[in-house]
N, C-alpha and C positions, 0 to 999 in steps of 0.2 A: 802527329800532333799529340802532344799530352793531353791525360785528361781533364787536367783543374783550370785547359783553355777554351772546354767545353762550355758553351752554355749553360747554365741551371736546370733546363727543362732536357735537353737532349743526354746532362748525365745522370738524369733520374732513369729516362728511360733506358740507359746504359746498365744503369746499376740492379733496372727491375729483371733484364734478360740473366745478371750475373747472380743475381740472388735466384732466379732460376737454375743455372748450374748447380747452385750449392744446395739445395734441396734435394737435387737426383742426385750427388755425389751422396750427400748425408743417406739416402734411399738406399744407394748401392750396397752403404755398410750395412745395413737393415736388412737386406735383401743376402747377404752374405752369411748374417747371422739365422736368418729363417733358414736356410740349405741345410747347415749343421745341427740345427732344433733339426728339420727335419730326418734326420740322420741319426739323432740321441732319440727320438719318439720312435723310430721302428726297431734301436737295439733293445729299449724301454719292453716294448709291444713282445719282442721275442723272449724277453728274461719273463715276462709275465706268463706266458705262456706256458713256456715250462715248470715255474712256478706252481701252477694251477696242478698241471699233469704231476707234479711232483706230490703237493698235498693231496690230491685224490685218491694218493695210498694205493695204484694200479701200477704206479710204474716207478719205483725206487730208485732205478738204472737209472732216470736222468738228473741224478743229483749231478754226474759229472761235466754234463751238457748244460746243466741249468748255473756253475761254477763258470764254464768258458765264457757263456752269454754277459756273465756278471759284469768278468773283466771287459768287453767288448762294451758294454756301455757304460762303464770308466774313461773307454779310452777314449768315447764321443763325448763322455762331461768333458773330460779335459777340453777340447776343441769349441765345445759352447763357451765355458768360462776364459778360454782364452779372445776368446767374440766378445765377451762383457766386456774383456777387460780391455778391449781398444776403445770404449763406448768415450768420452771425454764429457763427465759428467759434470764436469762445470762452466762448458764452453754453449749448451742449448737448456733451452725452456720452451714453454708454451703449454698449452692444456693437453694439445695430443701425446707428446711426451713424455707428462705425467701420469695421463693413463699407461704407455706403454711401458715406463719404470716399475709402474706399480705392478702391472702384472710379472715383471720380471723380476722383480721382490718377492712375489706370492712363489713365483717359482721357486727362488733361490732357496727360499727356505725349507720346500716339498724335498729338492734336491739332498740338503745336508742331513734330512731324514734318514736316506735310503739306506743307508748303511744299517743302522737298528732295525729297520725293517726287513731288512736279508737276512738278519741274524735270527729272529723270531721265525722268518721261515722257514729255513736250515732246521731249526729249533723242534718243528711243528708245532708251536706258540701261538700260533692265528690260522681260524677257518680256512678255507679257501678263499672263502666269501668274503672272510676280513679284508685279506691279503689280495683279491683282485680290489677291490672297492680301493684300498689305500693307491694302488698304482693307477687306478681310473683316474684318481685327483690329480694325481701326480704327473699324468700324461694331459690331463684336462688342464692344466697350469702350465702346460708347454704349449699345447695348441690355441690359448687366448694368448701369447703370445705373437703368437703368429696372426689372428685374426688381427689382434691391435695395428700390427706392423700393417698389415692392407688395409687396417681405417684410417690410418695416418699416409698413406701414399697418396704423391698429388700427381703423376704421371699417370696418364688414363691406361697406357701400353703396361706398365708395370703392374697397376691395379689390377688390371684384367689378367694376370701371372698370377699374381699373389692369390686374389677369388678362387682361378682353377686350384691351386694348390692347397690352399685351407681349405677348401670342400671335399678333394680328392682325402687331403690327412685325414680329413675329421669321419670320411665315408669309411677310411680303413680302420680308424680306431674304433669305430661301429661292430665295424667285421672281428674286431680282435674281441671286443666285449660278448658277441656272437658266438666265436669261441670257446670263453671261457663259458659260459650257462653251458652250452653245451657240453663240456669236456663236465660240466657239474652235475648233469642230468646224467648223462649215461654213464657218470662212474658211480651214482646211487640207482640204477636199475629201470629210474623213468623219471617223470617230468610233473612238477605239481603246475596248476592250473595257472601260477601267477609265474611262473619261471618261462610258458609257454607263451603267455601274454606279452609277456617281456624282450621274448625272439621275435614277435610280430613286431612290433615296435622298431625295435633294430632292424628289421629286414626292410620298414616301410622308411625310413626312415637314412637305410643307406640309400635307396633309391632317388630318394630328394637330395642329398649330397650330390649322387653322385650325376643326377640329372644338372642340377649348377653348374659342377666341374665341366659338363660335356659343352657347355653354353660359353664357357668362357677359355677352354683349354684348343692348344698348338694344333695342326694337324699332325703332327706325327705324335702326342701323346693322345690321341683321339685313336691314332692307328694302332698302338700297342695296346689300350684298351679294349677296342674290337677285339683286339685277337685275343687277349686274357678272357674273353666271355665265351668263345667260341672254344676255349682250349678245356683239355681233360681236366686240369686243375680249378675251374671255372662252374663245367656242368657236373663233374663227380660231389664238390662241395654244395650245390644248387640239391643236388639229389638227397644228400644229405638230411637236408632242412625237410623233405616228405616224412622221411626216417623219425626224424624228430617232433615233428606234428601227432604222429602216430603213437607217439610215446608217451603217453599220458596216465595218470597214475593209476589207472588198472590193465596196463600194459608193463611190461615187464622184459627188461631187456640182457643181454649179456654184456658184462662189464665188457669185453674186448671192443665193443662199439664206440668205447671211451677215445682208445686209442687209435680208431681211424677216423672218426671225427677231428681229432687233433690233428693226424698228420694231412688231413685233405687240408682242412680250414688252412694248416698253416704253409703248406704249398701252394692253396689261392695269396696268403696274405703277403708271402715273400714276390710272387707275381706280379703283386701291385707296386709292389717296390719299385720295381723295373721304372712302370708310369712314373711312381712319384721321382724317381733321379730325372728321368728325362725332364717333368715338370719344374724343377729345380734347373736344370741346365736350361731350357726357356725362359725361365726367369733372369738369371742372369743373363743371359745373351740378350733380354729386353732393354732391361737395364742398360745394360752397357752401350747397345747402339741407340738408344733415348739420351745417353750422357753424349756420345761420339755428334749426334745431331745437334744438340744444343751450344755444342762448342763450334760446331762450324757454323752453326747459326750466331753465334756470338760474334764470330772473326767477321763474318758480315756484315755485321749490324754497327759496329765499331766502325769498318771501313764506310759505311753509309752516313754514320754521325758525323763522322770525319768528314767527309764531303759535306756534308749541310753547313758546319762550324765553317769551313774554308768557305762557303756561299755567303755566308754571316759577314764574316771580314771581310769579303770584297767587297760587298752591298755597301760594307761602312769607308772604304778604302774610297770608293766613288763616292760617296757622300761629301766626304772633305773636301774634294777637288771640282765640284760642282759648285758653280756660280750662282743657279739657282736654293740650293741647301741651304733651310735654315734649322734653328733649333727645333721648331713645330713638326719636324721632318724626321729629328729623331726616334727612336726606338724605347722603350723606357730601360730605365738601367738593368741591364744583364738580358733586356729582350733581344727580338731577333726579328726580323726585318720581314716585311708581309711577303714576298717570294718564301722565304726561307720557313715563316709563320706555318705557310699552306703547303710545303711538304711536308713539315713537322707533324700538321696535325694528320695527313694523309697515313704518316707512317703510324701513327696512334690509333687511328682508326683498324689499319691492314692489324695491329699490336693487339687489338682489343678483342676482333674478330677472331683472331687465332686463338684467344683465351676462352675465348666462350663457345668453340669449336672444344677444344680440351674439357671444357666445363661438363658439356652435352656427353662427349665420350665416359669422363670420368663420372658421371651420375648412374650411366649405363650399371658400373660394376658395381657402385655402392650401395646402387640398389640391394642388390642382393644380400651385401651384409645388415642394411638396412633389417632387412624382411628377418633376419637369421636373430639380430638385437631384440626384436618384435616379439621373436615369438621365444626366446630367455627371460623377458622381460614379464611375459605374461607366466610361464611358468613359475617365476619367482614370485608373483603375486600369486597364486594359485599355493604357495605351497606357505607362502604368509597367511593368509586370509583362512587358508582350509586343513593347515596343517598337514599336508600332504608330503609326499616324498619327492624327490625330483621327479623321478621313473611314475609314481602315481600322478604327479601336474600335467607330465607330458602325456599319460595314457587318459586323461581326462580330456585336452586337449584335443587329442584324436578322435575320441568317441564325438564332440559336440562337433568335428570337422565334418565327419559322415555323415550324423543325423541330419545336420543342415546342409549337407552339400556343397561344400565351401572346401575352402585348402586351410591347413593348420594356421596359415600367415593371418590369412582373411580374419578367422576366428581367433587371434591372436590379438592383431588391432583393437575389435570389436569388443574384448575384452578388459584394452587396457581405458579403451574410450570409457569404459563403462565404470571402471574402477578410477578414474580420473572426475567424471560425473558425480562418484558416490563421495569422494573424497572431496569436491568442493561444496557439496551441500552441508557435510559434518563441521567442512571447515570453522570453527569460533570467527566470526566476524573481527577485525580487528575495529580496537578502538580507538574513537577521534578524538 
């Protein structure tokens, strides 16, 4: 049966499971595009790296290794901007959208930097400090991409992909930031009080990363984690961070410590890679069999309308030929017949039920970006109001989490309640 012999109310419900499809298909391309972000952030992560080691003036030798890494994350832009460029920027809208455009503008532009930025470092034009900070942004404007893309997912299965993987990213660009103070302390001899402050922060703070990831990730990238902790690349860089506590400015260290910090830290960070591919190949296999379900969920749902419509016409087909039938017997124009009425609403109901089963699941994960919004949110207030730095909002942040015995989230809320409070008492009344 075609569909424009459908009822009015049975092709609404037709078209609400297909605008279903098209939302996971639209996800999939999103979800395709996060893999290869994910891909350009860890070549990103490794040209930084060397970068670092390269201006701390210890090690000249990896200009030629910090040159191969370059091209290597060329040849991942290419593979992201070729992901823009399937994006069909005139066929969707809506709010979530436009967040995610914008952040993908914020990136594009970090992006056509790079080049003058490589060249300054080559150059040795810019601190170390300058030149980690410039690629901090610049890897922080690929991973709110990513975040965007799982605020915008409406598949609860996928979201819960997405969560693991932008916590696991964000734990390991923790880890590379980790690196770099470190490769910057032990290539000047030790460690000033606010640079040490500053690996506590990091170190507490991959732990809540990476505690999310664990809450929402695969059993098998759960397993390859396991074993990344338990592995020499894992406890040697763990051991590390004692080394570096100890280093404090009237401790004095031998530059060569420079150089094994770097190659542990970044033997744990290529580790994590492993996880993160696997996390990515999760994702899509979610994807994909969330799309496979809703299309065979569709072929059903069609063959079930089908049958109701054919119940429709008969009820009416008996109607004519019934001696008792009059007009008051009718149905109103384009209704459907009280048999046909009370499965329809039956299937609306089972329809409605399964939405708000999805509803419940899909809260689960948003939670969590929720909480992660929260507490950005309140740092950027923090650094409005009191002029602070990010690194000082966030280390503010922390300290008022311990004193009061709360988690950073709690005291995040609490804060912005409060700043939400002060702000409508300032508010000018509007006039009548």
């Amino acid at each position: 049966m075609r569909e424009r012999e459908l009822p009015t109310t049975l092709r609404f419900m037709l078209a609400a499971r297909r605008s279903e499809l098209l939302g996971l298909e639209d996800l999939a391309q999103t979800c395709e595009l996060v893999t290869r972000l994910s891909r350009l952030v860890h070549a990103l992560q490794k040209e930084r790296g060397y970068s670092n080691i390269y201006l701390s003036g210890n090690a000249p030798h990896h200009r030629a290794q910090l040159d191969v890494l370059s091209l290597e994350v060329d040849a991942a832009l290419r593979e992201v901007r070729e992901g823009f460029a399937r994006i069909d920027l005139d066929a969707i809208g809506g709010p979530d959208k436009t967040r995610l455009f914008t952040r993908i503008a914020y990136a594009l532009h970090g992006l056509d930097e790079l080049p003058a930025l490589r060249r300054r470092i080559r150059e040795h034009r810019l601190s170390m400090h300058e030149a980690t900070a410039s690629l901090i942004r610049l890897i922080g404007s690929l991973l709110a991409v990513v975040f965007e893309a799982a605020d915008t997912a409406a598949d609860p299965e996928t979201t819960r992909s997405l969560v693991a993987l932008f916590n696991f990213m964000q734990g390991k660009e923790l880890a590379g930031q980790e690196r770099a103070i470190g490769v910057a302390g032990f290539a000047g001899g030790h460690f000033e009080p606010d640079k040490l402050e500053r690996l506590e922060q990091l170190w507490e703070a991959q732990e809540r990363c990476f505690a999310t990831f664990c809450r929402f990730a695969g059993p098998d990238a759960l397993a390859l984690w396991q074993a990344l902790l338990e592995s020499d690349a894992g406890s040697q860089a763990c051991r590390m961070r004692e080394v570096a506590r100890r280093a404090g400015p009237d401790n004095s260290f031998s530059a060569d410590l420079c150089e094994l910090w770097f190659e542990l830290h970044t033997r744990r960070m290529d580790a994590m890679k492993h996880v993160e591919t696997r996390l990515e190949q999760d994702l899509l296999q979610r994807c994909g069999e969330s799309i496979g379900r809703i299309r065979k969920d569709l072929l059903s749902h069609r063959k079930l309308l089908d049958g109701l419509a054919d119940m429709h016409a008969a009820a009416e087909q008996a109607r004519l030929f019934s001696v008792q039938a009059s007009d008051l017997d009718a149905p109103p124009a384009d209704g459907m017949t009280s048999m046909v009425a009370r499965s329809t609403l039956e299937l609306l109901q089972n329809q409605t039920q399964r939405m708000q089963v999805l509803r419940d699941e899909l809260d689960d994960a948003r939670r969590a970006l929720d909480e992660r919004k929260q507490v950005e949110r309140a740092k950027q207030t923090l650094m409005r109001d009191r002029q602070l730095s990010e690194s000082e909002a966030y280390a503010a942040l922390r300290k008022a989490a311990m004193d009061q015995g709360l988690s950073i989230e709690d005291v995040a809320r609490r804060l912005l309640a409060l700043s939400e409070q002060h702000e409508a008492l300032i508010r000018p009344r509007a006039r009548h």
